[in-house]
VEXROKOL-718310 format. One line per 4 residues: number of its first residue (from 1); their letters; for each residue z, x negated, y negated of N, C-alpha, C, O. Coordinates in Angstrom, 2 decimals, always signed. Example, Ala and Ser with C-alpha at 12.3 -4.5 7.8 and 13.67 -1.06 7.14 Angstrom:
BEGIN
1	as	+7.80:-13.19:+5.69:+7.80:-12.30:+4.50:+7.80:-13.20:+3.30:+8.46:-14.24:+3.32; +7.08:-12.85:+2.25:+7.14:-13.67:+1.06:+7.87:-12.90:-0.03:+8.04:-13.41:-1.14
***
This chain:
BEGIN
1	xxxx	+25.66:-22.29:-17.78:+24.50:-21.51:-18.15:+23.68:-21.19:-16.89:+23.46:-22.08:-16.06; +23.29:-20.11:-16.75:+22.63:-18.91:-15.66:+21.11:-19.33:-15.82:+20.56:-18.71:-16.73; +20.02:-20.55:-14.93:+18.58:-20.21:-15.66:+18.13:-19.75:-14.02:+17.28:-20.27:-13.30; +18.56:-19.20:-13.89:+17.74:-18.29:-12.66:+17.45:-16.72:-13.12:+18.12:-15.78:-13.55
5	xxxx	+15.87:-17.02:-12.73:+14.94:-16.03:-13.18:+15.07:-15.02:-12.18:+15.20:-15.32:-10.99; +15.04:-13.47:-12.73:+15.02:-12.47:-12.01:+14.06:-11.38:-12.18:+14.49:-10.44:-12.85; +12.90:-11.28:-11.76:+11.88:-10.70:-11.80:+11.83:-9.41:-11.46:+12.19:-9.27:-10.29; +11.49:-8.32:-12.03:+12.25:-7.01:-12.36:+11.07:-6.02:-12.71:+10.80:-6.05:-13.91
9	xxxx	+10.39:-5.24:-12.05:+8.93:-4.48:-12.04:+9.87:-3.51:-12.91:+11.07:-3.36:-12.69; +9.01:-2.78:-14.10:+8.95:-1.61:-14.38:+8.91:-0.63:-13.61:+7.85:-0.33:-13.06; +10.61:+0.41:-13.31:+10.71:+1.44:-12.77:+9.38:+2.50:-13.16:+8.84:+3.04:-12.20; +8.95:+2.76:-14.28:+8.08:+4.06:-14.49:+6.28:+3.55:-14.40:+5.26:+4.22:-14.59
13	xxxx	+6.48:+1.75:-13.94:+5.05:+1.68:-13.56:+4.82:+1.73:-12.17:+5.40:+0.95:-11.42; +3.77:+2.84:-11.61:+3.39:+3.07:-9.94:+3.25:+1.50:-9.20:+2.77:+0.51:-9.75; +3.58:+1.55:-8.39:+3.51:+0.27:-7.27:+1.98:+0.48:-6.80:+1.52:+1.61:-6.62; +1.28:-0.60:-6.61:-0.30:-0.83:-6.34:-0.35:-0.26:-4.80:+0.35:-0.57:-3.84
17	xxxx	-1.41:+0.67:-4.92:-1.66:+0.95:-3.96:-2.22:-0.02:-2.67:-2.47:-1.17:-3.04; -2.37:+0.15:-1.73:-2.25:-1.17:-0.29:-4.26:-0.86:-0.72:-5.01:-1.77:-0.35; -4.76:+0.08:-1.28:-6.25:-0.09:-1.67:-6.89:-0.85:-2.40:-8.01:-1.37:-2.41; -5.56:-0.83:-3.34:-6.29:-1.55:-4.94:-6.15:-2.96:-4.63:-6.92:-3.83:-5.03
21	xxxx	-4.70:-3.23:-3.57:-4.79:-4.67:-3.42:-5.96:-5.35:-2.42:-6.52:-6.44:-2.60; -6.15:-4.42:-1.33:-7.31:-4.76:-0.61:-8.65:-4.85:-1.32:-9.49:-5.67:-0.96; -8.82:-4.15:-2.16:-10.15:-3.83:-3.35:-9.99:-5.12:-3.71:-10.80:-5.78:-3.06; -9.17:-6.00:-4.60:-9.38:-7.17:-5.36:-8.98:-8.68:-4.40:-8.89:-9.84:-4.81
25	xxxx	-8.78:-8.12:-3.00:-9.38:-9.47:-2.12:-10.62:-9.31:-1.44:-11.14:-10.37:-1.10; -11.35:-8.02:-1.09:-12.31:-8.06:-0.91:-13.13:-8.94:-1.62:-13.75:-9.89:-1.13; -13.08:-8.39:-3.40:-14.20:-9.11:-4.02:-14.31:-10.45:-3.82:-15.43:-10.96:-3.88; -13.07:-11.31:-3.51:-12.82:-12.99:-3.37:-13.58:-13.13:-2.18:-13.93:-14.30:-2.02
29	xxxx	-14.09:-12.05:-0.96:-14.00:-12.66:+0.19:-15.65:-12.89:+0.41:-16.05:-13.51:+1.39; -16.59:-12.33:-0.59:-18.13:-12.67:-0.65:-18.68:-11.80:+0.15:-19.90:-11.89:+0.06; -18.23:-10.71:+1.14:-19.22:-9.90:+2.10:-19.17:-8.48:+1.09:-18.51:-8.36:+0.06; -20.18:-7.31:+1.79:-20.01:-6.43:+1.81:-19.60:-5.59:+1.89:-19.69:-5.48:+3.11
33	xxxx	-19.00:-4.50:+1.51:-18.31:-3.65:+2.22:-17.93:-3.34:+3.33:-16.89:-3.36:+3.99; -19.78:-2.81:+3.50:-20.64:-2.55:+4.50:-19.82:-3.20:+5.67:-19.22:-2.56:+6.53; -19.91:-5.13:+5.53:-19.66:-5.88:+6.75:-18.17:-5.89:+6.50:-17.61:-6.50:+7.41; -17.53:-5.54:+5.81:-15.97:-5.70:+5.80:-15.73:-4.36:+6.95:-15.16:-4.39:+8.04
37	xxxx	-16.40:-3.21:+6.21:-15.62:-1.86:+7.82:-16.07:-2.39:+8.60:-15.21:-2.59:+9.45; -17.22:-2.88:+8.96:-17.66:-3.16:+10.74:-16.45:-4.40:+10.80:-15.50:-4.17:+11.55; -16.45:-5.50:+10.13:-15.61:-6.60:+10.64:-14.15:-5.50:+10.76:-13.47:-6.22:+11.50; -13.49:-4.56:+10.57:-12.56:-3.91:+10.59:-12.58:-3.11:+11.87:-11.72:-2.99:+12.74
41	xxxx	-13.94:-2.55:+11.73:-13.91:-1.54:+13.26:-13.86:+0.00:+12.48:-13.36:+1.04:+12.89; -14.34:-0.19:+11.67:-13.18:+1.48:+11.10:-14.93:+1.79:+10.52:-15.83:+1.07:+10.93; -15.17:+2.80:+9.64:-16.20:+3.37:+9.40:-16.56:+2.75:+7.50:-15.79:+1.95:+6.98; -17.41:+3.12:+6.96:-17.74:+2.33:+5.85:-16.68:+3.27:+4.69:-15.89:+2.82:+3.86
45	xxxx	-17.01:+4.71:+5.02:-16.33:+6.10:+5.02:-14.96:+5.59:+4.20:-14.47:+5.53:+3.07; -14.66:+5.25:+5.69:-12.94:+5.03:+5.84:-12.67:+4.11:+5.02:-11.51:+4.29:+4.66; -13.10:+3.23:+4.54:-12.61:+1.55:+4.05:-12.70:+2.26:+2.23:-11.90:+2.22:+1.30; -14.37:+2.99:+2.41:-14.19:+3.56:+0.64:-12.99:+4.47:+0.05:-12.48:+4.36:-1.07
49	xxxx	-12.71:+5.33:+1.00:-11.15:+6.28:+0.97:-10.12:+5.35:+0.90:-9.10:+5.74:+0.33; -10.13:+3.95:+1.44:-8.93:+3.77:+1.51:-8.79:+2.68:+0.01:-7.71:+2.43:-0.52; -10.28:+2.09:-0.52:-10.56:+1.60:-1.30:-9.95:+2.44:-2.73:-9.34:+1.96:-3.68; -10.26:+3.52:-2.55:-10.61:+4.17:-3.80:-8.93:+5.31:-3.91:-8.88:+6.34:-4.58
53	xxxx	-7.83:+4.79:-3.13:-6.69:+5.02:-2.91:-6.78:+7.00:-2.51:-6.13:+7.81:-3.18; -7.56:+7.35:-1.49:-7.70:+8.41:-1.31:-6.88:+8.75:+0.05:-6.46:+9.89:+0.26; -6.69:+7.64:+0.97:-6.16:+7.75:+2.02:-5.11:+6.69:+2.01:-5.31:+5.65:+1.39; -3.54:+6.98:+2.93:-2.83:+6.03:+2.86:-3.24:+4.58:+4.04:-4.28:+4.70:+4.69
57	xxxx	-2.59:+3.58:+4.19:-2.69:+2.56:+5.02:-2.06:+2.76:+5.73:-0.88:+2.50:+5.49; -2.52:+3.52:+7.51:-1.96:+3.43:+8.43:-1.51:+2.37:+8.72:-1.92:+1.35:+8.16; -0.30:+2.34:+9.91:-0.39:+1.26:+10.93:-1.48:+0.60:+11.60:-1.85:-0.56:+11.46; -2.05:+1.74:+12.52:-3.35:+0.60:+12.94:-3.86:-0.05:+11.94:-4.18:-1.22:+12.13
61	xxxx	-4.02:+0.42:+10.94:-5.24:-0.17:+9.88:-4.81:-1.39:+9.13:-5.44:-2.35:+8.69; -3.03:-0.93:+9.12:-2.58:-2.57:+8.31:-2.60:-3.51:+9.69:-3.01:-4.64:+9.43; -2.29:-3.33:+10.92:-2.78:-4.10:+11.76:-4.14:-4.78:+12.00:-4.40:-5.70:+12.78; -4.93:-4.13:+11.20:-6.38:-4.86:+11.22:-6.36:-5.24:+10.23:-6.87:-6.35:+10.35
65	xxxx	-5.98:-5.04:+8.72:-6.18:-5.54:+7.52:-5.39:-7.24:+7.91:-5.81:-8.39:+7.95; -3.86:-6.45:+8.17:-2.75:-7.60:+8.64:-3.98:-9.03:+9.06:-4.08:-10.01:+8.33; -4.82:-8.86:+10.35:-5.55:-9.47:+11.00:-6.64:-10.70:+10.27:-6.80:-11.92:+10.36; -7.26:-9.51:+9.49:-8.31:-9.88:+8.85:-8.18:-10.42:+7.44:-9.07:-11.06:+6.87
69	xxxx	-7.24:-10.17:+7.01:-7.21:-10.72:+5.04:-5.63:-11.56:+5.29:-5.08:-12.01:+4.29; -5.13:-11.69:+6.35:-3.66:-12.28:+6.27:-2.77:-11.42:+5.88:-3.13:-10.30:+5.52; -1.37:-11.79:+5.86:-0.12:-11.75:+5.67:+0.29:-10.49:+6.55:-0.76:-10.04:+7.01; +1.19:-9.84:+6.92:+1.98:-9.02:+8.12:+1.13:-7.99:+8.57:-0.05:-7.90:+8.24
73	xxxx	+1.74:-7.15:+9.38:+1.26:-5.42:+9.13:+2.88:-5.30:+8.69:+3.01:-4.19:+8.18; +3.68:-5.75:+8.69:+5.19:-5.21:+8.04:+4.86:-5.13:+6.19:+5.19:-4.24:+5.42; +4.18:-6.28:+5.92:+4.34:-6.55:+4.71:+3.21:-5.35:+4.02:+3.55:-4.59:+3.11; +1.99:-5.35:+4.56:+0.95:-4.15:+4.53:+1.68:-2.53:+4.51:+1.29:-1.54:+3.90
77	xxxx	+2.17:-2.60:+4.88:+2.95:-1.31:+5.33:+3.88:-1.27:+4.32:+3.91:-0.27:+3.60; +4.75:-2.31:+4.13:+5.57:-1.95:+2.74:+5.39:-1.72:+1.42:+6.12:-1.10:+0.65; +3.89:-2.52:+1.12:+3.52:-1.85:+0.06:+2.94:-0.63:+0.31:+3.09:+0.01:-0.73; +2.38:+0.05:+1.11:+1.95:+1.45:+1.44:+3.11:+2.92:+1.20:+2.95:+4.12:+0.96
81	xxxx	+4.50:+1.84:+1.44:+6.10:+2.33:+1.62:+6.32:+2.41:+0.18:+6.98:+3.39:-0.17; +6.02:+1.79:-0.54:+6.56:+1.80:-2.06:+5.84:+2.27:-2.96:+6.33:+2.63:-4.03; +4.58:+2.34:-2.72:+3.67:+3.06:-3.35:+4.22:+4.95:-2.79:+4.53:+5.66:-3.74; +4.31:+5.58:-1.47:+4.90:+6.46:-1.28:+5.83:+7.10:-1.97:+5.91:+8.12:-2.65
85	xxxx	+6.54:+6.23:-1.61:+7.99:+6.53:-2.87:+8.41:+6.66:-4.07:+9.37:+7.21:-4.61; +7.31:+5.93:-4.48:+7.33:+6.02:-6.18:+7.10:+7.58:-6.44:+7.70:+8.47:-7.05; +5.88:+7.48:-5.63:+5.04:+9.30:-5.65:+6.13:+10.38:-4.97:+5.89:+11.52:-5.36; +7.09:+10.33:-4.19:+7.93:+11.39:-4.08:+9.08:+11.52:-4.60:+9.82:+12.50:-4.66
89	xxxx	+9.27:+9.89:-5.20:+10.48:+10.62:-6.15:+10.40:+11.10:-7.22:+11.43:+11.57:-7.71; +9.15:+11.16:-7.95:+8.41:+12.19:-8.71:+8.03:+13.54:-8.62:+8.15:+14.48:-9.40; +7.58:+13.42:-7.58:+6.44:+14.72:-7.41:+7.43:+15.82:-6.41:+7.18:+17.03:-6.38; +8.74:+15.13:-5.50:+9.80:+16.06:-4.88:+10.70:+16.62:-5.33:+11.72:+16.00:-5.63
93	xxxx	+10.55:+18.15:-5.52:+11.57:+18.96:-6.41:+13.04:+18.79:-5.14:+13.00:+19.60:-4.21; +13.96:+18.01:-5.16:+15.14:+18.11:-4.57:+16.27:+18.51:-5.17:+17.35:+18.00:-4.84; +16.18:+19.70:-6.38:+17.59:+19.45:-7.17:+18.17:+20.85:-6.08:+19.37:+21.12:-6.01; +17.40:+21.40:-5.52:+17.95:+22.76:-4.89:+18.87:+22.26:-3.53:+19.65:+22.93:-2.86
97	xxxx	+18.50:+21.01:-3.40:+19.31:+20.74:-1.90:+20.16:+20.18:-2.50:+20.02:+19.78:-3.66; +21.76:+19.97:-1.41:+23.10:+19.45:-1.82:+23.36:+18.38:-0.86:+22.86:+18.48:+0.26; +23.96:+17.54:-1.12:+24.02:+16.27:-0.27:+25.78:+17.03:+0.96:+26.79:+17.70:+0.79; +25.20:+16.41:+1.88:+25.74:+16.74:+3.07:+26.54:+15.89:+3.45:+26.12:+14.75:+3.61
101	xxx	+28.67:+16.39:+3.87:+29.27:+15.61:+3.84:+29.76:+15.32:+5.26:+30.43:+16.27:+5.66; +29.69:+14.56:+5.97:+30.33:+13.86:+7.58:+31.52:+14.96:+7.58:+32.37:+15.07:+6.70; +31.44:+15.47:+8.36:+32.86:+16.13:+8.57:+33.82:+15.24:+8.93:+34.98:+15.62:+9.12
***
């Protein structure tokens, strides 16, 4: 008998944006916004766009998030990567192109 668990996301539910997850450690972390962009370096602007999933998570920026809330800029970046993807394999009309064979 097989009891190894295999944990398996819903294909047609969107992957969390690298905002929404930053949004719900902010609230754990007790500051401000305000003092979260300055502790970032970035503008108050910038942190609400990126909060409010209006802008994606650069590199530099998962390098400072990376910095400041823990875990990679690889790992920051991949959820930024999968959240992407979800959205273009939706939203990209590709049926007109033909897959291309190695000569």
């Amino acid at each position: 008998m097989n009891n190894d668990i295999v944990a398996k996301r819903d294909t047609n539910r969107c992957p969390s944006h690298p905002g929404a997850v930053l949004d719900d450690i902010i609230q754990d972390v007790g500051k401000s916004k305000t003092e979260i962009a300055k502790a970032l370096g970035i503008s108050r602007q910038h942190l609400y766009d990126l909060l409010e999933e209006k802008k994606p998570l650069s590199p530099p920026m998962a390098a400072r998030v990376a910095k400041a809330f823990g875990g990679s800029i690889g790992l920051w970046l991949r959820i930024q990567a999968a959240y992407d993807a979800w959205h273009a394999e939706r939203e990209v009309d590709v049926s007109s192109i033909s897959r291309l064979q190695v000569a």
